[in-house]
N, C-alpha and C positions, 0 to 999 in steps of 0.2 A: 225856644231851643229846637233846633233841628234835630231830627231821629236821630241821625248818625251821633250829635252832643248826646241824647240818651240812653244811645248804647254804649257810648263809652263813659258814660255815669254808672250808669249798671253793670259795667265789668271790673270798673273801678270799685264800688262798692261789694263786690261781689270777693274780690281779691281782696279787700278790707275785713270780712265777715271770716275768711276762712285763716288769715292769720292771727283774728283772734280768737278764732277757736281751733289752735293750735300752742298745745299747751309748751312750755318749754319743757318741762320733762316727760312727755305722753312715753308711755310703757312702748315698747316694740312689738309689735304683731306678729308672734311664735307660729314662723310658715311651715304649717306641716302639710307635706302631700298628700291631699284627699284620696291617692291610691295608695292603698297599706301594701298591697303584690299587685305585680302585671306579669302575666306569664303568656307571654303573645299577646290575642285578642281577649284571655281572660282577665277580668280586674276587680280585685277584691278593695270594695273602698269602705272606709270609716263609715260613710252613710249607712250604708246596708250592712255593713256589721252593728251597729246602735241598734237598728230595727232587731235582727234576728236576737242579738243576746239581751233586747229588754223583754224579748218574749220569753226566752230561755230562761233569764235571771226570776221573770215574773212566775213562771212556771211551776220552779223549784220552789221560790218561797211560796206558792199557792199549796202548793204539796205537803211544806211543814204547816201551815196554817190546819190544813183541813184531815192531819194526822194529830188534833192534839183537841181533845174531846173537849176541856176544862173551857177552850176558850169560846164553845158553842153552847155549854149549857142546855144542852139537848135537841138545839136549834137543826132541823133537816139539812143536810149539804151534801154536796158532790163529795164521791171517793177519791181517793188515787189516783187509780186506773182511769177512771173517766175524764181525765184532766187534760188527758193525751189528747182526747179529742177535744175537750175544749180552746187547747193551743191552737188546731187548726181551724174550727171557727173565729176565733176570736184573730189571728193572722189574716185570713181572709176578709171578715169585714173589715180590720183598720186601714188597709192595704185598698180595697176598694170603695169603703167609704172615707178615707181618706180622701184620695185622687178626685173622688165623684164632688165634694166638699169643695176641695179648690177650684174645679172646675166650675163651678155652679156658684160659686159666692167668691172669687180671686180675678179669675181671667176668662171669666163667659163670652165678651166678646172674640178674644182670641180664636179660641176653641171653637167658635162657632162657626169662623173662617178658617179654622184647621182641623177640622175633626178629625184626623187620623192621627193628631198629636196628641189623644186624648189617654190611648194607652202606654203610650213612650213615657213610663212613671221612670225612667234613667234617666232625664232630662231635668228633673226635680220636678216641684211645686206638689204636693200635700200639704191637707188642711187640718187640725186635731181634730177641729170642732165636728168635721164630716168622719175621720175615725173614730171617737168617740160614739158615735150613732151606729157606725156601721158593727163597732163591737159591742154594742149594746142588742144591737138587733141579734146578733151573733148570741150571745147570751142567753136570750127570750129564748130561741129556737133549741139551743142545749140544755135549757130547763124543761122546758116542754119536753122535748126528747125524752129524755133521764127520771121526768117527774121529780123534780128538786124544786123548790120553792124558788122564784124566781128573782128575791130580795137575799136570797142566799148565795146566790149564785153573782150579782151584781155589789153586795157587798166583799165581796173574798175580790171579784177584779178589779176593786175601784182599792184595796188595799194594795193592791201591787201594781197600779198601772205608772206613779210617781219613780219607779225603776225606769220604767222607758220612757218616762220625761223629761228625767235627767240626763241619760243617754244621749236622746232624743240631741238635746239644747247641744250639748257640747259637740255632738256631728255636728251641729248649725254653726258651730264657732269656727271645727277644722275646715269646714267645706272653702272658706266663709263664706254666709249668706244670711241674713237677717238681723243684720247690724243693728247698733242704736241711732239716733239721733246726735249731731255734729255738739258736741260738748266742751267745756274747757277744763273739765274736772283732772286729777294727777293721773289718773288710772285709761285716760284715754288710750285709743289704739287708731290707728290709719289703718282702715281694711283695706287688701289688695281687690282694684273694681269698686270701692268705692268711695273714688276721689280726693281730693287733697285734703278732707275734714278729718280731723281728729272725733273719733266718735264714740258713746257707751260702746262698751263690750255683752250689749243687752241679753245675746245668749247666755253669758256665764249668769246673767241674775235671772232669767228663770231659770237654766238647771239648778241656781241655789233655792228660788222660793216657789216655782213647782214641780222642781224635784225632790231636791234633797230637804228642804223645810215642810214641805206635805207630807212625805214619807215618814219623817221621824213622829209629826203629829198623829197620822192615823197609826203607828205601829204603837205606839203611848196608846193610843185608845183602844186598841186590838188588847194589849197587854192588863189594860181596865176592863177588859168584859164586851166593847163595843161590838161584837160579832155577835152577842146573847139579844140583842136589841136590834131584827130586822130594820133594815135600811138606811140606820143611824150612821154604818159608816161610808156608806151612797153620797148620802146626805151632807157632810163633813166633808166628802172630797169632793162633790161638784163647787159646794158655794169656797172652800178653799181654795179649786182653781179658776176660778170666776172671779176671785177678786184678787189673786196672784195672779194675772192672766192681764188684768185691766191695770194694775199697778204700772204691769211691767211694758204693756205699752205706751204709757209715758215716755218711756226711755227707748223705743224700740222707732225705728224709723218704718212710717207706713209701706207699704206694699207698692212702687212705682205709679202701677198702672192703676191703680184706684188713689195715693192718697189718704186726704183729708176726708171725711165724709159727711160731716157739717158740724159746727161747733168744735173741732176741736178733735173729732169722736174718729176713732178705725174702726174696721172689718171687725179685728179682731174684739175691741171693747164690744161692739152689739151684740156679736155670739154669743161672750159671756154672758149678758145680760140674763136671756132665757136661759139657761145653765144655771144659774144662781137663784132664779125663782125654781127651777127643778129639784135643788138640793134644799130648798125651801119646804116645798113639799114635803120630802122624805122626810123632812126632820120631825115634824106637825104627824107624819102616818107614825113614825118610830114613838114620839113622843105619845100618842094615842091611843096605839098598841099598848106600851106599858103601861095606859091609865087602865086599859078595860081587862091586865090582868090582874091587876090589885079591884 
């Protein structure tokens, strides 16, 4: 068969593949404009409102958390007042170890041809896995600060970070950006940018299972005493989202420019990986801990 027969084998097939995964009733794709105001060259977009108010929202409930003695048990924590500054370490690392994250494990080559694209964070591309680190670090440094026990301080963030998860996913949905995979299931949606496939709506499943389904688990545990048991609730929310995280890339369509990564596996499944022996950890120190007080 001559090339030109095999490229129009391949487009033939290709045009075959996408009408069947085009479902006859696939849901509509609800276009809302990723700018919420423009007032001239200002523009207030969904993105960056999900960030600010999952810091906000997290904020406030960190505030009832650590105004309510019963649920520490006498455990050392951060005040009130001190929280304030917590916000702005804990915004600065997600924000810069975010960025640093995607750059370093998404689009290294890129970047490395365009270094001056590295802080145009308007542009998109943040990574959790590199926020999570950067607010972790953030953390360490506001313990040490304050002299708060540092399992104190990372359990109370890791109770309230599934607020800006869910946020988080549902900007992913208005933006669109980080679709599912080309499906035939009823609930399908055609993202605008990308292409004729009818695809998972894989942002709305993790806002449901690493936001709103983590959130309700660890505040059930908060509500049992989990906060009386350094790093138990660390613990609970890493391997939580490490393996809501890996679920949900099944259904998530990889990253363009990386892909497949062997087997089957993305970016984001190997992140989790060390993330879930982390909350491994915590679990084995907390479990530990309560052996050597009895």
């Amino acid at each position: 068969m001559t090339p030109c027969g095999c490229g129009l084998r391949d487009n033939w097939l290709n045009s075959l593949t996408a009408i069947r995964l085009m479902p006859v009733f696939a849901i509509p794709y609800p276009v809302i404009d990723p700018v919420l105001i423009a007032l001239g060259p200002l523009q207030i977009r969904w993105y960056a409102l999900a960030y600010i108010f999952g810091l906000l929202l997290g904020w406030a409930y960190a505030r009832a958390l650590v105004a309510r003695d019963a649920l520490w048990g006498g455990q050392a924590r951060p005040d009130a007042v001190s929280l304030d500054d917590l916000l702005v370490y804990v915004a600065l690392g997600v924000v810069l170890g975010g960025r640093l994250g995607y750059v370093l494990f998404y689009n290294f080559d890129f970047f490395l041809d365009n270094p001056g694209e590295i802080i145009a964070v308007w542009h998109g591309g943040m990574s959790f896995h590199g926020g999570l680190v950067g607010a972790a670090l953030a953390g360490v440094f506001f313990a040490k600060r304050t002299q708060v026990p540092v399992s104190s301080v990372s359990d109370l963030c890791c109770a309230v970070v599934p607020i800006g998860l869910f946020l988080g996913r549902i900007a992913n949905f208005i933006k669109p950006e980080l679709w599912g995979r080309p499906t035939d299931v009823a609930w399908a949606m055609v993202f605008p940018g990308a292409g004729p496939f009818a695809r998972h709506p894989s942002q709305l499943y993790e806002a449901g299972l690493e936001g709103a389904t983590l959130f309700a688990l660890l505040w059930l545990m908060v509500r049992l005493g989990a906060l009386r048991r350094p790093w138990l609730v660390t613990g609970v929310f890493c391997i939580g989202y490490g393996v809501a995280r890996i679920i949900c890339e099944f259904f998530r369509e990889p990253d363009p420019q990386l892909g497949f990564l062997f087997g089957g596996a993305t970016m984001g499944m190997l992140l989790s990986v060390p993330l879930i022996l982390i909350g491994v950890g915590c679990l084995w120190l907390a479990i530990k801990r309560e052996a050597e007080a009895f």
